[in-house]
C-alpha positions as CSV (number, residue, x, y, z in Angstrom):
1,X,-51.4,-23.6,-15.4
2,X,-48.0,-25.3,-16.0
3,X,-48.9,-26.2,-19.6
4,X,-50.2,-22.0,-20.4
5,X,-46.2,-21.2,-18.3
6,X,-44.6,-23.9,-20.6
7,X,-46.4,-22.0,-23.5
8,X,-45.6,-18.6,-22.7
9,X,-42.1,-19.9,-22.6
10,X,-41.8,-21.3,-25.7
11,X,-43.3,-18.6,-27.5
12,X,-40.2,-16.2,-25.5
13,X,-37.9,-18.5,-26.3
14,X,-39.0,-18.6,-30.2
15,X,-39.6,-14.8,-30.0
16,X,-35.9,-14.1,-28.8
17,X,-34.7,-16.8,-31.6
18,X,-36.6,-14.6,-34.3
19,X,-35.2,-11.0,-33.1
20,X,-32.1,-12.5,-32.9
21,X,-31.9,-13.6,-36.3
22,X,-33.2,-10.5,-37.4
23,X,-30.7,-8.9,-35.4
24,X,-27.6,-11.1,-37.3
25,X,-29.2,-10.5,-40.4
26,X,-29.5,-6.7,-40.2
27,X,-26.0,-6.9,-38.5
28,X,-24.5,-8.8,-41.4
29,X,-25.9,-6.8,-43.7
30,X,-24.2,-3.4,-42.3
31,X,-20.8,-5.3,-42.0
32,X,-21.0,-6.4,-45.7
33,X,-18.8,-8.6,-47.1
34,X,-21.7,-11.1,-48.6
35,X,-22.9,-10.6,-52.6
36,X,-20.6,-9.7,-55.3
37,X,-17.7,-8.1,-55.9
38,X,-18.7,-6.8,-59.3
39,X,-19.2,-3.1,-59.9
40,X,-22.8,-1.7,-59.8
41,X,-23.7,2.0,-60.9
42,X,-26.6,3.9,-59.4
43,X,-27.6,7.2,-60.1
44,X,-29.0,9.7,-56.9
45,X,-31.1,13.3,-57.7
46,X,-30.5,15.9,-56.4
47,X,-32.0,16.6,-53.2
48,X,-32.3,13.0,-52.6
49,X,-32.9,12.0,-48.9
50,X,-31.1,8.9,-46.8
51,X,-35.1,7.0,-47.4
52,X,-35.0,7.9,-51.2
53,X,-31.7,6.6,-51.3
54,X,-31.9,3.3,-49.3
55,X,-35.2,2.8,-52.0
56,X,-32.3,3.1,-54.4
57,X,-30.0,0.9,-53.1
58,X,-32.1,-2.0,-52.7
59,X,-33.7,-2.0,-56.1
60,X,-30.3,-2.1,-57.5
61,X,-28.9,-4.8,-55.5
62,X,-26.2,-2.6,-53.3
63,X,-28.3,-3.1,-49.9
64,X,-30.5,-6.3,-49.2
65,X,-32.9,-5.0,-47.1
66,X,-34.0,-1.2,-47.5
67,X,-35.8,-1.3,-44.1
68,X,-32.1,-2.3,-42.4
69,X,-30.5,0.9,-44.3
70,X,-33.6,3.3,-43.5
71,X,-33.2,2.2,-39.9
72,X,-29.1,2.8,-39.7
73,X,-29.7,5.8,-41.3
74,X,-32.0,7.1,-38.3
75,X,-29.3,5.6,-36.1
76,X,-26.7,7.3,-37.6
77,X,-27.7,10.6,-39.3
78,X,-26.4,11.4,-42.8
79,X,-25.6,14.0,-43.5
80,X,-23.8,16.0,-47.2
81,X,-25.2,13.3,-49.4
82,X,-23.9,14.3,-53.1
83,X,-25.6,13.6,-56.4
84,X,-25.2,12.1,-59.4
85,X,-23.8,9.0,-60.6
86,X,-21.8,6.4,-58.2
87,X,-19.9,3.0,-58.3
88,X,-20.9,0.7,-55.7
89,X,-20.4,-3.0,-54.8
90,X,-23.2,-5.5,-53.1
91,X,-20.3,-6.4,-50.7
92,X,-19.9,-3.0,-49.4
93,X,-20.6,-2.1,-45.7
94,X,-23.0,0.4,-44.9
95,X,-20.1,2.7,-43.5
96,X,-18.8,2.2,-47.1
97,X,-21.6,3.2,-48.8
98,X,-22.5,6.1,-46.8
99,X,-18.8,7.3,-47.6
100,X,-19.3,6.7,-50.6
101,X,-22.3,8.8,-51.3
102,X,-21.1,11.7,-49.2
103,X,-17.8,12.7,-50.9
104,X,-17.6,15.3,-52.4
105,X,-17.9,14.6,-56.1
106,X,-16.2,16.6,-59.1
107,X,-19.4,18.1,-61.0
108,X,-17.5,19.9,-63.8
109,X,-18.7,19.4,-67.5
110,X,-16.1,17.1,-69.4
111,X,-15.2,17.2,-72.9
112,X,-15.3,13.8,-74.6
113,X,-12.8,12.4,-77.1
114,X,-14.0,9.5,-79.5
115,X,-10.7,8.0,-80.9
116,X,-12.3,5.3,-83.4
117,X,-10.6,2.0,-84.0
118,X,-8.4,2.3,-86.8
119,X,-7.3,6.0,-86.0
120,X,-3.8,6.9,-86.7
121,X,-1.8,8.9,-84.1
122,X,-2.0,12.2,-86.6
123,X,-6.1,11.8,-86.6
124,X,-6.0,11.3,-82.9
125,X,-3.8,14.6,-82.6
126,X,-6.3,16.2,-84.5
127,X,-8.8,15.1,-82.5
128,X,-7.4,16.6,-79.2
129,X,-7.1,19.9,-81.2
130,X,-10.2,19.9,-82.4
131,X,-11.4,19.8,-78.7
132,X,-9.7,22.2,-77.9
133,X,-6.9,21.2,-75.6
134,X,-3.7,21.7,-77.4
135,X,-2.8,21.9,-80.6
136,X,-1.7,18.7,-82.6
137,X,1.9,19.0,-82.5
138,X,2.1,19.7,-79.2
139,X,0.1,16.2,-78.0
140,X,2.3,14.1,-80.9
141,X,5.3,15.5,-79.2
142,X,4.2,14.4,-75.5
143,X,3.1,11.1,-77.0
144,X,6.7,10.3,-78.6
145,X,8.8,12.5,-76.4
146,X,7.5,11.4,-73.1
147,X,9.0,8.4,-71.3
148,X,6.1,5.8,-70.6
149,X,8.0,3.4,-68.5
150,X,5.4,3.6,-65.6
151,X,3.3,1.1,-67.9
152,X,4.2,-2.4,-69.0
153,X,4.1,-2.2,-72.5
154,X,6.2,0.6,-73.0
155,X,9.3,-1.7,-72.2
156,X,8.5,-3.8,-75.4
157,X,7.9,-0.1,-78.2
158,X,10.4,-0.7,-80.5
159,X,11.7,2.7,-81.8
160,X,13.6,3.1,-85.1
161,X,15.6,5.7,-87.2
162,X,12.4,4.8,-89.9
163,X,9.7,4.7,-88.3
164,X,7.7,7.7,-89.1
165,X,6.4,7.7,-85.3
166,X,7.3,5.7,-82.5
167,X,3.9,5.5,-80.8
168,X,1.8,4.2,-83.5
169,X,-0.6,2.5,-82.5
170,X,-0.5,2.4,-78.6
171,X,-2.9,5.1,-78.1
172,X,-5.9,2.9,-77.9
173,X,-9.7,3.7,-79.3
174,X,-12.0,4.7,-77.3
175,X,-14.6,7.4,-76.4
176,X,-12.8,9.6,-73.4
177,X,-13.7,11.9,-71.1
178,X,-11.6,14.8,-70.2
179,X,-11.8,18.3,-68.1
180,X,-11.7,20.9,-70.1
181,X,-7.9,22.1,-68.9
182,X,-6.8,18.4,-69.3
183,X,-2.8,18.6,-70.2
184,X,-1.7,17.2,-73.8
185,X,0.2,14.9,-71.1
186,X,-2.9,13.8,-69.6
187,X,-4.7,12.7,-72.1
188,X,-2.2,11.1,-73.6
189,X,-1.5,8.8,-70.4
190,X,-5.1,7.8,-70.4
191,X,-5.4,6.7,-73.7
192,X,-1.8,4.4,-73.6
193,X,-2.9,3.3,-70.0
194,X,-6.3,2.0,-71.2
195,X,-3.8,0.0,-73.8
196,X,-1.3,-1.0,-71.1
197,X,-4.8,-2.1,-69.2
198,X,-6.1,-4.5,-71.9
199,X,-2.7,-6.6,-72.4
200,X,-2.7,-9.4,-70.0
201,X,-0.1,-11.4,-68.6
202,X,-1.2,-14.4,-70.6
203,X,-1.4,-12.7,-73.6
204,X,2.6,-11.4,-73.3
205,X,3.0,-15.2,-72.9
206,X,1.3,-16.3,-75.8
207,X,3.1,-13.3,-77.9
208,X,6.8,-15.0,-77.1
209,X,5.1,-19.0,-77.4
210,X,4.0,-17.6,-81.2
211,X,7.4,-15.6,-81.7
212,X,5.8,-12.2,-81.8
213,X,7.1,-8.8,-80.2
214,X,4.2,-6.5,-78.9
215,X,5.4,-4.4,-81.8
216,X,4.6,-7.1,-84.4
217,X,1.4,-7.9,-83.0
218,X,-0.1,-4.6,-83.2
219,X,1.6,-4.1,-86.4
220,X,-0.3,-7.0,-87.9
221,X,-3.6,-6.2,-85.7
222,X,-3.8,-2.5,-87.2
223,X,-3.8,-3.9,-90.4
224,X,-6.5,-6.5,-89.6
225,X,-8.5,-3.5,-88.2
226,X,-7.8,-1.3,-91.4
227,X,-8.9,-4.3,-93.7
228,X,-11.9,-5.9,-91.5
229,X,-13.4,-3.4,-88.9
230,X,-16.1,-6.1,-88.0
231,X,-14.8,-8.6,-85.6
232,X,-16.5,-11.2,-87.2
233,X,-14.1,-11.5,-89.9
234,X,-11.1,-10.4,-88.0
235,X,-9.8,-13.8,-87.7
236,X,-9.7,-15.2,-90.7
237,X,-7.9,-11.9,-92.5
238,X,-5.7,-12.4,-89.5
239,X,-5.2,-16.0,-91.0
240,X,-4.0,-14.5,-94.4
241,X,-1.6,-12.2,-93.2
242,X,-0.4,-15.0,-90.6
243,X,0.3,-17.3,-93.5
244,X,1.8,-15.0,-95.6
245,X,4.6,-14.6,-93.0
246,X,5.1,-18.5,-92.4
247,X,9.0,-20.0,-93.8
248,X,8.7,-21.1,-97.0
249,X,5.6,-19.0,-98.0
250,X,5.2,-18.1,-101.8
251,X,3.9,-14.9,-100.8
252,X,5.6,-13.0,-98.7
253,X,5.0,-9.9,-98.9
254,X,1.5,-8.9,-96.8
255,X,0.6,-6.7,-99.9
256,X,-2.1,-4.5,-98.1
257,X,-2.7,-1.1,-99.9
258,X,-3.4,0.2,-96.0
259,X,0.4,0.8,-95.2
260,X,0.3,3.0,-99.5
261,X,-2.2,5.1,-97.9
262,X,-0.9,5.1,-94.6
263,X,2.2,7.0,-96.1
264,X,0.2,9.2,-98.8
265,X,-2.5,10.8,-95.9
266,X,-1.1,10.7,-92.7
267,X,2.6,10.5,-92.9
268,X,3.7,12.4,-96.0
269,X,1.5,15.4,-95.2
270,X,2.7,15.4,-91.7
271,X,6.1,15.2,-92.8
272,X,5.6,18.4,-95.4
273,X,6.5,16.4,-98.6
274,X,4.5,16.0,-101.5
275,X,2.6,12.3,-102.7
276,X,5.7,9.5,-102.7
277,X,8.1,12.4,-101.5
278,X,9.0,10.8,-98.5
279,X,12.3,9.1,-97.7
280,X,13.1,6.4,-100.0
281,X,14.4,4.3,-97.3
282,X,11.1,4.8,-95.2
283,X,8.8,3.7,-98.0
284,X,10.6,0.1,-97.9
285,X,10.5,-0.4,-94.5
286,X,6.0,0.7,-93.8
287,X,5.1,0.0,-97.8
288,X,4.0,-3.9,-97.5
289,X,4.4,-4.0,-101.4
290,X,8.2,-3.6,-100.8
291,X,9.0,-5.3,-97.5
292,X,9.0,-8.6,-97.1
293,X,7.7,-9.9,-93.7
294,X,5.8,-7.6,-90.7
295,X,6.7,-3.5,-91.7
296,X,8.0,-2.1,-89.5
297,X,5.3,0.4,-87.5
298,X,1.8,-0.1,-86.9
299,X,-0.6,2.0,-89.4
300,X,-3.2,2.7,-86.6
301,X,-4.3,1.7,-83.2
302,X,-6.4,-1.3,-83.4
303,X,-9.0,-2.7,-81.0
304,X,-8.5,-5.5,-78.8
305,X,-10.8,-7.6,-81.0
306,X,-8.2,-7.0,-83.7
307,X,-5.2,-7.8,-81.0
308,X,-6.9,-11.1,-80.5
309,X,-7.6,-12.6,-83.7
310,X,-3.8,-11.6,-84.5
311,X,-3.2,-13.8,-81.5
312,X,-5.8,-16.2,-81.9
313,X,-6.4,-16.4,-86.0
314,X,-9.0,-19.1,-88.0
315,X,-6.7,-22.6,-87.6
316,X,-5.8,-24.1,-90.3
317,X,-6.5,-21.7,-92.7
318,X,-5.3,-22.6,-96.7
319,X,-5.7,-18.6,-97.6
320,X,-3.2,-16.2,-99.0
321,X,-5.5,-14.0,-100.8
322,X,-8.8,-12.0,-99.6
323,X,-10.5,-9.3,-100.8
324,X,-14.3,-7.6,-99.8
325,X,-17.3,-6.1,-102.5
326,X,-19.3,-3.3,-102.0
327,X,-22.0,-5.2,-99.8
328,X,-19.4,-6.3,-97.5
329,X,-19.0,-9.9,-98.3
330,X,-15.5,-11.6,-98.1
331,X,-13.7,-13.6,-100.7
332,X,-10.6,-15.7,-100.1
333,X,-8.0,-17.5,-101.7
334,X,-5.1,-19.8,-102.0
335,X,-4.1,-19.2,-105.4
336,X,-3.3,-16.1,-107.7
337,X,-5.7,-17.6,-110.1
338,X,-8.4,-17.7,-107.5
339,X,-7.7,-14.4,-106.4
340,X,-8.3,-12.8,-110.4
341,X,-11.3,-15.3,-110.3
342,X,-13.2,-13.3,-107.3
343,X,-11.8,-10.0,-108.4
344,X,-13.9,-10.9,-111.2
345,X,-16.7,-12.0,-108.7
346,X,-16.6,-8.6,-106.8
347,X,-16.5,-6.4,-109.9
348,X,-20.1,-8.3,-111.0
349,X,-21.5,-7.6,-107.8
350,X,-20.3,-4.2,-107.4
351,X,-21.5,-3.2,-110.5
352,X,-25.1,-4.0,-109.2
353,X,-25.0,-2.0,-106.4
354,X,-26.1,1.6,-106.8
């Protein structure tokens, strides 16, 4: 009889242990605070209930245990759960959560903006017009008119009597999403925050260790994103135009035909004049076939690809010379002479392609 009494009490005693793990498990997992930080998206249907949801949930990661959610739920009755899509971590609390999924969400159709790398701030005005929003003039004037100084970079825009606009190349690419009675001021702020977002601390640093200003880093990445739009080969056209600007460099000049155009379809039409019509004085200072060293404005907002290999170019590069065919392959140089040589190169090859 005592050995069935010692029995019986062992199983108890293991039976208590087990519902109390249970319990610190189920209890942990309302309290969060365990899995990852890192964002995860899930998506709820309409008319989804709290059991639907918990199903969610646990497939994607956000709960541990769907039978610990289902059972809070009946605990705690939700109620106004909203639809659609929702950004959750795996470290939130239930109370979290269920917030979360019962606010109120903002259901209005947007209007999206794709600003594509390489876009000047005239195309991207257009852009915003074309949408619908404001009209071009009116969303180049908040861009250059409007003081920025609630974001980082802004302090480092260098503006000049010459430059044709002082916010070249700060509005950053992207695809956007907008209401439909978005300001010209609010769209603006998005895309130069996304920029302001994507410039870290260390990079500022390594900017000043290289003896850049912001201003000549983008300058030099839009032209890197003009001439090479694949990353791939970002850095070693970065290299180029890096060497090009060293002391003692026989060329240098950056002699990209990007900052011709740049002047011919987006800045002389803009400004009203005809082809070449537009201040003398200008054309030095953006035309990289007059000025020597980094022009003075960006020609276009680059990507952060672009930023990079400006920042972090092919080492030890010999070239001063690079040029692309029609099939997209790359030729570099160090001389003149090999420069004619694979002109001579890419007009064979282009000739062959149809």
């Amino acid at each position: 009889m005592k050995k069935i009494i010692s029995i019986l009490a062992v199983i108890a005693v293991i039976g208590v242990a087990a519902v109390g793990a249970v319990f610190m498990s189920y209890n942990g997992d309302v309290k969060g605070g365990k899995g990852s930080d890192k964002a995860v998206t899930v998506q709820l249907e309409k008319g989804m209930g709290a059991y639907s949801v918990a199903t969610v949930l646990a497939d994607s990661g956000v709960v541990k245990n769907e039978l610990f959610f289902k059972l809070y739920a009946k605990q705690n009755p939700i109620d106004n759960l909203q639809y659609g899509e929702f950004t959750l971590r795996e470290n939130m609390s239930y109370e979290e959560i269920v917030k979360e999924l019962t606010t109120p969400k903002d259901l209005r159709e947007t209007v999206s903006i794709t600003v594509f790398e390489g876009s000047s701030i005239v195309r991207i005005s257009r852009l915003v017009e074309e949408a619908g929003f404001c009209d071009a003039q009116e969303f180049i004037d908040t861009v250059e008119e409007t003081d920025w100084s609630q974001f980082k970079f802004y302090q480092y825009v260098e503006d000049h009597e010459l430059k044709p606009f002082k916010m070249e190349g700060f509005l950053y690419p992207e695809t956007y999403e907008f209401y439909p009675e978005a300001t010209a001021y609010e769209i603006a702020e998005k895309m130069l925050g996304h920029f302001d977002s994507l410039i870290t601390d260390e990079m500022y640093a390594q900017m000043e260790q290289q003896g850049f200003t912001l201003q000549d880093v983008v300058t030099l990445a839009s032209y890197v994103e003009e001439e090479a739009g694949d990353p791939i080969n970002q850095p070693d056209v970065a290299a180029v135009f890096l060497n090009r600007l060293k002391p003692d460099s026989p060329f240098p000049k950056l002699e990209s035909d990007v900052s011709y155009y740049y002047m011919r379809e987006q800045v002389e039409p803009y400004l009203g004049v005809g082809r070449d019509q537009s201040p003398v004085a200008m054309q030095e200072a953006v035309n990289t076939y007059l000025c020597v060293g980094i022009p003075i404005t960006p020609v276009s907002s680059p990507s952060i690809s672009a930023i990079n290999a400006v920042l972090n170019p092919t080492p030890d590069s010999p070239y001063y010379f690079f040029l692309t065919d029609l099939t997209g392959k790359y030729y570099y140089a160090e001389t003149w002479a090999g420069h004619v040589q694979n002109i001579a190169t890419m007009e064979a090859v282009n000739a062959t392609v149809k």
